[in-house]
C-alpha positions, 0 to 999 in steps of 0.5 A: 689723161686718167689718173687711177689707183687700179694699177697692174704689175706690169702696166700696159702701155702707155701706163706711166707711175706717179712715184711721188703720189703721197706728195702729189695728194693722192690717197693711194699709189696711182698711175696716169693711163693714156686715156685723153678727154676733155671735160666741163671746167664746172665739172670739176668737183675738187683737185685731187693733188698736183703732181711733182715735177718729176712725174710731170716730166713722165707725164709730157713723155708719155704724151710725147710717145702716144701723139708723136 
């Protein structure tokens, strides 16, 4: 899932909040959009932060929704 800071007022589907982002680590308010890929572990540069359990459980509903 892609994580961004180029939210919409209004979202678009599948578009979920991350309501605790200060927490999370993240610089500025975010949202996960539902863009699934896969990537290189020695790609990662950095982690940007960890999301809190609340937005961790937005996040398995959203894919719960997306794949069925």
């Amino acid at each position: 899932m892609a994580v961004t800071s180029q939210t919409r007022p209004a979202g678009s589907f599948g578009e979920v909040q991350i309501k605790d982002w200060k927490d999370a680590g993240l610089l500025k308010a975010s949202a996960i959009k539902p863009v699934v890929t896969t990537i290189e572990n020695r790609l990662v540069l950095r982690r940007l932060g960890r999301l809190k359990d609340g937005d961790q459980a937005s996040l398995r509903q959203l894919l719960t929704t997306i794949l069925g």
